[in-house]
C-alpha positions in Angstrom: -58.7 -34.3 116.8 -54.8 -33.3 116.8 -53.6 -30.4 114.9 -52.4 -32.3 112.2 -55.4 -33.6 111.5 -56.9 -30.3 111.4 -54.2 -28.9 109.0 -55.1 -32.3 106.4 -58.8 -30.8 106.8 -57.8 -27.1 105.6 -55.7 -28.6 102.5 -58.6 -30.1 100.8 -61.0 -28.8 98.6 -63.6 -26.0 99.8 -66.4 -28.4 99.7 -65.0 -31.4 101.4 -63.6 -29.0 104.1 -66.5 -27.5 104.7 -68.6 -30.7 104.5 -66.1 -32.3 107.5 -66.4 -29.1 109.1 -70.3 -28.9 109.2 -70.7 -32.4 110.5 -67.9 -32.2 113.5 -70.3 -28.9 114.4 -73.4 -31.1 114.1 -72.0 -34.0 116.5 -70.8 -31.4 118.6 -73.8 -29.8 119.2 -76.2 -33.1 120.0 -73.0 -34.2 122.3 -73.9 -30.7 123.9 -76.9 -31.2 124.0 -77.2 -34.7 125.6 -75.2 -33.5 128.4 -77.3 -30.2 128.9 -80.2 -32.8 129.3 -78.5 -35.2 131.7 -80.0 -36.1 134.8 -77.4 -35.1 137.5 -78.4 -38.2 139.5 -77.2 -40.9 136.9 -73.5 -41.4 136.5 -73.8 -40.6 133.0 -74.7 -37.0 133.8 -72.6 -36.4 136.5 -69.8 -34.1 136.3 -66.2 -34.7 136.8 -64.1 -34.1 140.2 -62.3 -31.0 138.7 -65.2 -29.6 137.0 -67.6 -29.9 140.6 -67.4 -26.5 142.4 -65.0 -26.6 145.7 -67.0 -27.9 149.1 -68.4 -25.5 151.3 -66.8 -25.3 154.9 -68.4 -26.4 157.6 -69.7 -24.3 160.1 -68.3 -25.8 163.0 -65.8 -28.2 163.6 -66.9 -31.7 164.1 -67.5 -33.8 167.7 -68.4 -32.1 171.1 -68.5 -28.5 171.9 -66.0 -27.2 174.3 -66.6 -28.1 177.9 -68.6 -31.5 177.5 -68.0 -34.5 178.8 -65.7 -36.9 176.7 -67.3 -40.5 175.7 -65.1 -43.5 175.4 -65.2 -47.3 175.4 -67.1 -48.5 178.1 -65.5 -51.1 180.7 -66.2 -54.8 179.4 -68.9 -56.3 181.9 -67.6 -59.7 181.9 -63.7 -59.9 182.0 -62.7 -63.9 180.2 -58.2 -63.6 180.4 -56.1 -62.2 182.7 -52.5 -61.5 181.6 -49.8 -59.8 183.7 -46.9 -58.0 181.8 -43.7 -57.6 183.9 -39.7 -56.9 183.3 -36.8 -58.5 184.1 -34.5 -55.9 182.8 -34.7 -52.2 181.4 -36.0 -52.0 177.5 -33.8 -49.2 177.0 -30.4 -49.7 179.3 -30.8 -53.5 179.7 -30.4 -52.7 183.5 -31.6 -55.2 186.0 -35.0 -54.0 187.4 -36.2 -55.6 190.7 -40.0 -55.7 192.1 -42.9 -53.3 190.3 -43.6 -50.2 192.0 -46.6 -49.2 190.0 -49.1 -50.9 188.1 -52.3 -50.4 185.9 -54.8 -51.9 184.2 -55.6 -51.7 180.6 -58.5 -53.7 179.3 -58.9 -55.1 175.2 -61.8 -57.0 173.1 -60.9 -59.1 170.4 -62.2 -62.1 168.7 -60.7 -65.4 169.2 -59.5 -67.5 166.3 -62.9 -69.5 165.0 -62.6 -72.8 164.6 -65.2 -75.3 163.0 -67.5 -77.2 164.8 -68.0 -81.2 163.6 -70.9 -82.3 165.8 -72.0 -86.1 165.7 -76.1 -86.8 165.5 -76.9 -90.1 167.0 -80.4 -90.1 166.3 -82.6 -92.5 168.0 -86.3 -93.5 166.8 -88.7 -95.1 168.7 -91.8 -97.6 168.1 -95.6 -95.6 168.3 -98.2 -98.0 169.3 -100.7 -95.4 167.9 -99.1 -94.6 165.0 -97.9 -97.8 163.8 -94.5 -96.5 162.8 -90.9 -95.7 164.1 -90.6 -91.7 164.8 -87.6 -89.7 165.5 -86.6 -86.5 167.5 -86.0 -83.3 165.3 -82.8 -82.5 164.2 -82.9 -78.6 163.6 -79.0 -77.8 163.0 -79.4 -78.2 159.5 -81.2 -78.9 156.6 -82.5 -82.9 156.4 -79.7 -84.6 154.8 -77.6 -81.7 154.8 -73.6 -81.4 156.8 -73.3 -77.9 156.5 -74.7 -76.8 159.9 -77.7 -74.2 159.5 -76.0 -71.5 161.3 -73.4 -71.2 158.4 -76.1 -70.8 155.9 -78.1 -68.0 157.7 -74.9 -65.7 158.3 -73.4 -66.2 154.8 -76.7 -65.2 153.7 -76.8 -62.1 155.5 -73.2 -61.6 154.1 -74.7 -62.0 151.1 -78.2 -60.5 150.6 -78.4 -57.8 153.2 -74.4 -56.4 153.9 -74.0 -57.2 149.6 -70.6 -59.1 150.0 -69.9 -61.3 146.6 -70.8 -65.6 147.2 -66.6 -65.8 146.0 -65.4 -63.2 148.3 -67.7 -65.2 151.6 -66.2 -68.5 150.5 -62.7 -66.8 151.3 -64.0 -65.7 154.3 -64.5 -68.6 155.3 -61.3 -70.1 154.0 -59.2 -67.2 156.0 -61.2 -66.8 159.2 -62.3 -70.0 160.1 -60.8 -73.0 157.5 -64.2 -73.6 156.7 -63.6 -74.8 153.2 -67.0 -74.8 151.0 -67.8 -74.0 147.0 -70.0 -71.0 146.0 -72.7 -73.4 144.6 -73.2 -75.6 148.2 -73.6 -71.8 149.4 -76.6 -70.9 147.0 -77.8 -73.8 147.1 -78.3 -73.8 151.0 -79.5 -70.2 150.1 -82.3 -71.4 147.8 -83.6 -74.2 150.5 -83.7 -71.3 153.0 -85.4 -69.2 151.2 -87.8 -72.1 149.8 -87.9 -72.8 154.3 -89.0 -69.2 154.6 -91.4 -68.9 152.2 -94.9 -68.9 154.6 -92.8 -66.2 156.5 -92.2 -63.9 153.7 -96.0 -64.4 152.7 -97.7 -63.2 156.3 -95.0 -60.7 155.6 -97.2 -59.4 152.8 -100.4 -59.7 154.3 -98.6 -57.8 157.3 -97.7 -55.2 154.8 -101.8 -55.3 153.3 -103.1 -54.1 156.0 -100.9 -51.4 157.4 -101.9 -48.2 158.3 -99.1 -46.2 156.7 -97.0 -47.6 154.0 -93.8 -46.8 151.5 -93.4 -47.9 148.0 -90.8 -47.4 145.7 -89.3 -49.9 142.7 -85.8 -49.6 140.7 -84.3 -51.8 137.8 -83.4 -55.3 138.2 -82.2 -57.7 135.7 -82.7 -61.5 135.6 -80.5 -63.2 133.2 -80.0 -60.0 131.1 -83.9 -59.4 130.7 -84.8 -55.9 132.7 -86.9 -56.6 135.7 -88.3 -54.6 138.5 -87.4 -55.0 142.3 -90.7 -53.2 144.4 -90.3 -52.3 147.7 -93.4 -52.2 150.2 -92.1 -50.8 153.9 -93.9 -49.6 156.9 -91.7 -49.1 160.2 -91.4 -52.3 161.2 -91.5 -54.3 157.8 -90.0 -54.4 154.3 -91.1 -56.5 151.5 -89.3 -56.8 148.6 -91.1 -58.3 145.5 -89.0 -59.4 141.7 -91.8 -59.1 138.5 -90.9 -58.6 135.2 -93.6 -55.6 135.0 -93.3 -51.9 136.5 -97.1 -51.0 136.2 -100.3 -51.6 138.2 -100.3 -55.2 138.1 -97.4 -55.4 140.6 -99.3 -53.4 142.4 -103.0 -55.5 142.5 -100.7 -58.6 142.9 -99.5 -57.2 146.5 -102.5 -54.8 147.9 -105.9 -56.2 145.9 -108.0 -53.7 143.8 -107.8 -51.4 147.4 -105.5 -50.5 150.0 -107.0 -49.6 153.5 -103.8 -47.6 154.2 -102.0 -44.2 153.5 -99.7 -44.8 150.3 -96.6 -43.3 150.3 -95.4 -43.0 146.7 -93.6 -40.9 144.1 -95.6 -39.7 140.9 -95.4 -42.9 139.1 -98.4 -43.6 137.1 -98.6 -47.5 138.7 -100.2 -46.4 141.5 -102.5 -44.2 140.2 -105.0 -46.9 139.2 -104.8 -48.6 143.2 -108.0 -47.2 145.6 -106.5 -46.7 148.9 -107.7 -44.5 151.8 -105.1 -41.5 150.8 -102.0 -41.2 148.8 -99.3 -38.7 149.9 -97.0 -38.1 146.6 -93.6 -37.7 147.2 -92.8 -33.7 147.8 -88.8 -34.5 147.2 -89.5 -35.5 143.7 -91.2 -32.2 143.3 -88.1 -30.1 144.6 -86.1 -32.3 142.0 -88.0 -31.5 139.1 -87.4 -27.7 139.8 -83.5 -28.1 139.9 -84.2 -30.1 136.8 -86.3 -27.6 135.0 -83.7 -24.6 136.4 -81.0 -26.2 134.1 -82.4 -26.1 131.0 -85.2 -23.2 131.3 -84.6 -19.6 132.7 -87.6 -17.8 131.2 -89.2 -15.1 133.6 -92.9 -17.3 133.3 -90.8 -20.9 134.6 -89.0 -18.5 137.4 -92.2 -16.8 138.7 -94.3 -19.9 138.6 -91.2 -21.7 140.5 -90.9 -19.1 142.8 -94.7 -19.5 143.8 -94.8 -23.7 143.9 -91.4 -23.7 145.8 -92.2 -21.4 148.7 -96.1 -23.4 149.0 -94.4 -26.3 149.5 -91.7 -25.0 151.9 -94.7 -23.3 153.6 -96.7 -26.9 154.3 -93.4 -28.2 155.5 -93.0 -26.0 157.8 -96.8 -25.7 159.2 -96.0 -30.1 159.7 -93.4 -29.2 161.8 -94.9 -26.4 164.0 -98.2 -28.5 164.3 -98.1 -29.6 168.0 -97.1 -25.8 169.0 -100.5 -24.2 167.5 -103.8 -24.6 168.5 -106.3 -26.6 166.5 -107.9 -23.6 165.1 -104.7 -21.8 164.0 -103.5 -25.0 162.0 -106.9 -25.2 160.7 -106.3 -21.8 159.2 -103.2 -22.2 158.0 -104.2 -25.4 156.5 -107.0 -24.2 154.1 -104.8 -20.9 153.2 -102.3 -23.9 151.8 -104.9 -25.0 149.8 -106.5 -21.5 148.0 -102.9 -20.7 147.1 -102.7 -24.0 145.9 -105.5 -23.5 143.5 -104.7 -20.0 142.8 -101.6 -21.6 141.6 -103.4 -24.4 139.3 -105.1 -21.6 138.1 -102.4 -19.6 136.5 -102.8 -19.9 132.6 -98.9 -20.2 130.8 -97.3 -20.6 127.0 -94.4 -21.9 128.7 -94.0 -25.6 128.6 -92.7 -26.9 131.7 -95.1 -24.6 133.6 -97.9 -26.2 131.8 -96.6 -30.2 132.2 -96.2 -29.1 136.0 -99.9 -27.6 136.3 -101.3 -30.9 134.9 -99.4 -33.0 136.7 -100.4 -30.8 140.4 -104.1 -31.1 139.3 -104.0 -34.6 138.6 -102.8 -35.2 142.2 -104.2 -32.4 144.1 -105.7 -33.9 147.0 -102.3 -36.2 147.5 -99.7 -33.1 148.0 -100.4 -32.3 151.6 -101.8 -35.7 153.3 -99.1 -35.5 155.3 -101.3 -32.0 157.2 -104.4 -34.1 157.6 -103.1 -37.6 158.8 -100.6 -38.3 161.9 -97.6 -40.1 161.3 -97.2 -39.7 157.3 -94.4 -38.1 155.8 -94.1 -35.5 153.1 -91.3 -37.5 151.5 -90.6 -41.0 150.5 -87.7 -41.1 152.1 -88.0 -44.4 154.0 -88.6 -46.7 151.1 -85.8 -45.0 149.3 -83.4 -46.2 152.3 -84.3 -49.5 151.9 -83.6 -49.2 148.4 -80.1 -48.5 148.9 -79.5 -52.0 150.3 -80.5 -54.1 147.1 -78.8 -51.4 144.9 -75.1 -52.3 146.9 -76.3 -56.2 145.8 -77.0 -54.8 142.6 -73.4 -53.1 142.1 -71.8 -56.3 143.4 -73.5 -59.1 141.6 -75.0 -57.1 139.0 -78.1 -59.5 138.2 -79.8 -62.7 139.0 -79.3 -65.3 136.8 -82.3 -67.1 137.1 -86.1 -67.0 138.5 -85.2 -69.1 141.5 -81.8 -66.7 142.5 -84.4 -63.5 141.7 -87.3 -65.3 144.5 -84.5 -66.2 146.7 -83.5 -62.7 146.8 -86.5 -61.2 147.5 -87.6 -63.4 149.9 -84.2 -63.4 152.2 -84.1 -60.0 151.8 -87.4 -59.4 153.2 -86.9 -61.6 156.5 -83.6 -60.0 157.4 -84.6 -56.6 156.9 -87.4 -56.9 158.7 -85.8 -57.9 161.1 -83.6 -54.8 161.3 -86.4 -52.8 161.4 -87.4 -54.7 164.8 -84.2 -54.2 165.9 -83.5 -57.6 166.2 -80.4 -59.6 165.7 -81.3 -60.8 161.7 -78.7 -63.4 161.9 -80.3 -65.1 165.5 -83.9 -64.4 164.8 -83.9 -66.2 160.9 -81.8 -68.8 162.4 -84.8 -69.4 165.0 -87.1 -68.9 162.3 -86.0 -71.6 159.7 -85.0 -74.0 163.4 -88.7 -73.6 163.9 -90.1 -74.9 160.7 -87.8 -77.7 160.0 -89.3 -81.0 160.7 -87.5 -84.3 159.8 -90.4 -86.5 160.3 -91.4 -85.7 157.0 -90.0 -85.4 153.8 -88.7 -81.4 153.1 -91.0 -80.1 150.1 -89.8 -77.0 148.8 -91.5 -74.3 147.3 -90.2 -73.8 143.7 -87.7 -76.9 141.9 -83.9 -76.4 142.7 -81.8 -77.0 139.8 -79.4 -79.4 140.9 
């Protein structure tokens, strides 16, 4: 509002100024409100640049500490150009400069100009006395019928679904580094008959994933054609399944594991995975330290502050006692251990008016025996930290291409994203090993059946 518009408000009556007056207090108050209440991790509740206090200094200043070694470039092993730079003449005088008297050598990696590759099949078939029929040698370059070359559509899907680079900005790629001209709908097509090639691999992925010892979950929004969807993500160390369903409760979660998991679950408090058996759940601790920041903005009553006090330092204690396990004796942990748990339920105990303290008290009792499985069981973590890094990868796709459009680009999704990121976790090259992977399963003797209809 300007000033002038403010004066206009004071010149009319008493009882329409007053009338404007009580309703700009009104909206200013639920506009107060709504940003009291904001979660500090969505953009719509986070604060501007100049209102964000100023960064604190480091401690120390960044790379090595005085008196270690340096690290630089290694010298290249293999060594493909030699060049020789000499003078005729002085850069700076233009004098006449006869034979070198000093030299050295200076070494550089680049990457040649990329030119595309036209290969010519002859393809030769050959009479089976057995068979009664003509059969051919496998072609495994590329898809049957296909002249893009296979190799083209496993890196631009890597581009694509794992690095979260646009299908118009890859086709210019293409077009600037290696005059490889191609239309973004050849591209998801070839993307769709990959994924449809990949299919038994993304499904011993799952059963992989079933019976795992120790496993992360975590799901985040996902829209297909406008309509909200959920993308779940089931990881372990070495594998990371991604699934697309239109639900965000338990089914998802029977549709992966069965009625029981014979695994540790890693999860946050969501109320999916309360109904799945599995051998022990470890809820995530982080979401428990976030709650308290949450809580801390909005309530500062002495009960909320003691009873905060109490839960934070418990769960700082466990932490800790994880991380000094190996340097105490059996006995001693043991201890420790069960003096966790009676202040734990000393804790549950505590009887409070105050609101959050009691929503946090039902929600600890509710999952008391999955806050500290990470002290009883080698190898599980506290957090969930690991399935939310995998998340962050499909969120990138998600800022760039902001949905799916249809069923078959929301399976095609989940399912390349599930064979290259496994693959990362194997530390493996994702682009070589699904290239080998689809090679493998290609077989031109009989006719390529995909696994879901590809609009044409």
């Amino acid at each position: 509002m300007t000033r002038d518009e403010a004066a206009a408000i004071l010149k009319l009556p008493e009882d329409k100024a007053i009338a404007i007056i009580m309703d700009l207090a009104e909206r200013a108050e639920k506009y107060n409100q709504i940003c009291a209440g904001a979660d500090p991790t969505t953009p719509s509740g986070m604060k501007p640049p100049y209102l964000k206090p100023k960064a604190k200094m480091r401690k120390r200043k960044p790379g090595r500490k005085t008196g270690h070694p340096g690290t630089s470039r290694l010298k290249p092993e293999k060594i493909d150009n030699y060049k020789e730079h000499t003078l005729c003449s002085c850069p700076e005088c233009d004098n006449k400069l006869g034979n070198p008297v000093k030299s050295y050598k200076r070494y550089t990696e680049d990457i040649p100009p990329v030119e595309v590759e036209v290969t010519e099949h002859t393809v030769y078939g050959y009479w089976c006395s057995q068979c009664k029929k003509i059969v051919y040698p496998k072609v495994t370059d590329a898809f049957p019928n296909a002249m893009i070359g296979l190799r083209v559509i496993v890196f631009t899907a890597w581009l694509h679904y794992l690095i979260g680079i646009s299908v118009n900005n890859i086709v210019k790629m293409l077009g600037v580094f290696a005059k490889f001209k191609i239309t973004p709908g050849a591209l998801t097509l070839g993307w769709a008959k990959l994924a449809s090639l990949l299919e038994p691999v993304y499904e011993d992925t799952r059963e992989k994933v079933k019976k795992s010892a120790v496993l992360n979950v975590d799901e985040t929004g996902w829209r297909i054609n406008g309509v909200t969807h959920w993308l779940w993500c089931f990881t372990t160390k070495k594998l990371c399944y991604y699934i697309i369903d239109k639900s965000r409760g338990s089914p998802v979660v029977k549709k992966v594991f069965g009625k029981i998991f014979s695994g540790i679950l890693i999860c946050d408090f969501w109320g999916a995975y309360n109904k799945l058996c599995a051998l022990a759940k470890q809820r995530c601790l982080y979401h428990l330290f976030t709650e308290l920041v949450k809580v801390d903005k909005h309530n500062s009553s002495n009960a909320w502050k003691k009873f905060r006090k109490k839960l934070f330092r418990l769960l700082k204690d466990a932490i800790r006692l994880s991380d000094r396990k190996d340097k105490l004796t059996v006995r001693v942990f043991q201890r420790r251990k069960a003096q966790l748990y009676s202040r734990l339920d000393l804790l549950l105990q505590t009887y409070n008016e105050d609101k959050d303290v009691k929503r946090l008290i039902k929600r600890l009792n509710r999952h008391r025996k999955e806050l500290f499985t990470f002290l009883e069981y080698e190898g599980v973590s506290p957090y969930n930290n690991h399935s939310e890094q995998q998340m962050r990868k499909p969120v990138i796709i998600r800022k760039v291409s902001q949905q799916n459009r249809s069923e078959i680009g929301a399976k095609t999704l989940a399912i390349l994203m599930t064979v290259f990121r496994s693959a990362e976790l194997q530390n493996l090259d994702p682009v070589q090993t699904v290239l080998d992977m689809a090679k493998s399963r290609i077989d031109i003797r009989s006719s390529f059946k995909y696994g879901f209809k590809i609009a044409a």
